[in-house]
C-alpha positions as CSV (number, residue, x, y, z in Angstrom):
1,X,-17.9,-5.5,-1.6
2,X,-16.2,-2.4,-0.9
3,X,-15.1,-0.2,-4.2
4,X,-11.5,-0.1,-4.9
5,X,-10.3,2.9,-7.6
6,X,-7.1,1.3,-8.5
7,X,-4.4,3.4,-10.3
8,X,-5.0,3.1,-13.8
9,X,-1.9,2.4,-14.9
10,X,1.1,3.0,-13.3
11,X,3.0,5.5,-15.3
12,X,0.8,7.8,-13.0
13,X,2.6,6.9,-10.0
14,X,5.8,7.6,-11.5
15,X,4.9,11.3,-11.6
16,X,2.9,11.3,-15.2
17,X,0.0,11.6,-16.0
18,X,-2.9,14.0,-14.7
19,X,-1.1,14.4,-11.4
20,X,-4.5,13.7,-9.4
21,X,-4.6,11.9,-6.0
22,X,-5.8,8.5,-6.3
23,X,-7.4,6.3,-3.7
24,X,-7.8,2.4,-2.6
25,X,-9.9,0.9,0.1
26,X,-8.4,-1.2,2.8
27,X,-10.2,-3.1,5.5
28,X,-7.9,-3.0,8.7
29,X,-8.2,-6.1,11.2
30,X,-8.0,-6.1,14.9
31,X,-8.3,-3.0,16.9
32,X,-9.6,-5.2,20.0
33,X,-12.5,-3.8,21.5
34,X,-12.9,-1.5,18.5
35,X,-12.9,-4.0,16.3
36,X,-12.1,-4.1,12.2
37,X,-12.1,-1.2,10.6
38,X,-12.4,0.4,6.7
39,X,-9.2,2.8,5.8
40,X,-9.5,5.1,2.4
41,X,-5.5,5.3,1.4
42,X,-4.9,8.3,-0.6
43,X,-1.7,7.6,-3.2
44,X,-0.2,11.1,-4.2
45,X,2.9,11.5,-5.6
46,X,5.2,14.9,-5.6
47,X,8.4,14.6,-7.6
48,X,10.5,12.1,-5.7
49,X,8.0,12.2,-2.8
50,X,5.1,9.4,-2.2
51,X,2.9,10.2,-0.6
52,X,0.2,8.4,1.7
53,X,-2.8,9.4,3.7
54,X,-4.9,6.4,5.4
55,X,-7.8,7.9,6.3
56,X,-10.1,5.6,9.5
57,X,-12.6,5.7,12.4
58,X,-12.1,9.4,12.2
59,X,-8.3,9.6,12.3
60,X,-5.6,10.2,9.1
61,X,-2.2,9.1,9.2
62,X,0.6,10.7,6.8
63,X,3.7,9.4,5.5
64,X,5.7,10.6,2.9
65,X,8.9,8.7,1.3
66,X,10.3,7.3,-1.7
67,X,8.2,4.9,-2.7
68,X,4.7,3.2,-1.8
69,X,6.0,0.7,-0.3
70,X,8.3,2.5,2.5
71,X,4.7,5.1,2.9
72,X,2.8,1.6,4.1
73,X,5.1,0.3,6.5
74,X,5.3,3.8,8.1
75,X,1.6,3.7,7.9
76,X,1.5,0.5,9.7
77,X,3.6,1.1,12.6
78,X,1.6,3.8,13.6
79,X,-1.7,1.6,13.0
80,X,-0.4,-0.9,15.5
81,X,-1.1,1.8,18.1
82,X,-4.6,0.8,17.8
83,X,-3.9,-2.7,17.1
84,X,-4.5,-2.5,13.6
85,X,-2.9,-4.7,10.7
86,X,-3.5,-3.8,6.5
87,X,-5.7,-6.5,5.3
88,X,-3.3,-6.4,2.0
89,X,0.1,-7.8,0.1
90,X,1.5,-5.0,1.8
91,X,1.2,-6.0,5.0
92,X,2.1,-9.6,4.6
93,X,5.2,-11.2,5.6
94,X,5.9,-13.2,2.7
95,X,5.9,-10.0,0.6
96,X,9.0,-8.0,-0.6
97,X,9.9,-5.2,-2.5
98,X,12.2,-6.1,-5.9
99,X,14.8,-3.3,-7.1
100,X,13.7,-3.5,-10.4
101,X,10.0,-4.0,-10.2
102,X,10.2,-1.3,-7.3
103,X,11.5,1.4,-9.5
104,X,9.4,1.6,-12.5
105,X,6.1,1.1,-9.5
106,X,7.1,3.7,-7.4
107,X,6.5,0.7,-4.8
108,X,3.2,-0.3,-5.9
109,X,4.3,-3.6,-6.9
110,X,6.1,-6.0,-4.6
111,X,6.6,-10.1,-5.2
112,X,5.2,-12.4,-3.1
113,X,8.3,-15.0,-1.4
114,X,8.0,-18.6,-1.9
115,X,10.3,-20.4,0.4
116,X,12.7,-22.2,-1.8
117,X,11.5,-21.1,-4.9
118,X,12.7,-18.3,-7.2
119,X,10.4,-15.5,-7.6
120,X,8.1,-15.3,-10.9
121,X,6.2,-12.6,-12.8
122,X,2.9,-14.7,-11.4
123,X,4.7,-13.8,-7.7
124,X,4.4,-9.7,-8.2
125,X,1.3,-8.5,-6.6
126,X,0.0,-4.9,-5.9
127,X,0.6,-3.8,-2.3
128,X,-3.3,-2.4,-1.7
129,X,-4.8,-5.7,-2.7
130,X,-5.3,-8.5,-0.9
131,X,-5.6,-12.0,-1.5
C-alpha cells in the first residue's frame, strides 16, 4: 500500500500552522499504452492562493487557485492529455464542493451526491482519498 501523509488537521490549509508543503499519494488510471501511473500531489498554500503540484512519470503539473478543489480539476484537465483520471473523491462525478464545508477546508473537503437524497455529514469526504 502506498503511504499517504494526510494534512494533519486542516487549520493548516487555511494558512495556519507551520506553513510547510504537505503531500498525498494518488494512483492515476489509464494512460493507454503507458498504463496507470503513481502521482505525489504537493498541497501548499500562500495567503489566498492553493497551491498544487502533481508530480508523475517524470512530469509536474502546477495549478494555483482559490481552493483545493478548483487546483484538482485544473490538474485533471491537463492529466487527460495523457489519458489520465485521479483515482480519488476528487475526481468523481458524484462529488461536489459545499459553500460552507469548502470555506473552512480550503477545498479539501467536498460531499459526496446521492441522487435523491439530502447530503449528510457521513457524505463529506476528503478530495485525495479514494474509496
Amino acid at each position: 500500500m502506498l503511504e499517504k501523509r494526510p494534512l494533519s488537521n486542516y487549520h493548516r490549509a487555511n494558512g495556519e500552522g507551520d506553513g510547510m508543503d504537505h503531500q498525498r499519494t494518488v494512483f492515476l488510471v489509464g494512460g493507454g499504452a503507458g498504463g496507470d501511473a503513481v502521482a505525489m500531489f504537493t498541497l501548499h498554500v500562500d495567503g489566498a492562493v492553493c497551491s498544487l503540484t502533481c508530480a508523475y512519470r517524470d512530469k509536474v503539473i502546477k495549478a494555483e487557485e482559490e481552493d483545493f478543489f478548483e487546483a484538482l480539476f485544473q490538474i485533471r484537465q491537463r492529466l487527460e492529455v495523457d489519458s489520465l483520471l485521479p483515482f480519488c473523491y476528487g475526481a468523481s462525478a458524484n462529488v461536489y464542493p459545499e459553500n460552507t464545508v469548502m470555506e473552512k477546508s480550503r477545498g479539501l473537503i467536498a460531499c459526496k451526491v446521492k441522487m435523491g437524497q439530502l447530503p449528510q455529514e457521513t457524505d463529506l469526504v476528503d478530495i485525495f482519498d479514494d474509496g
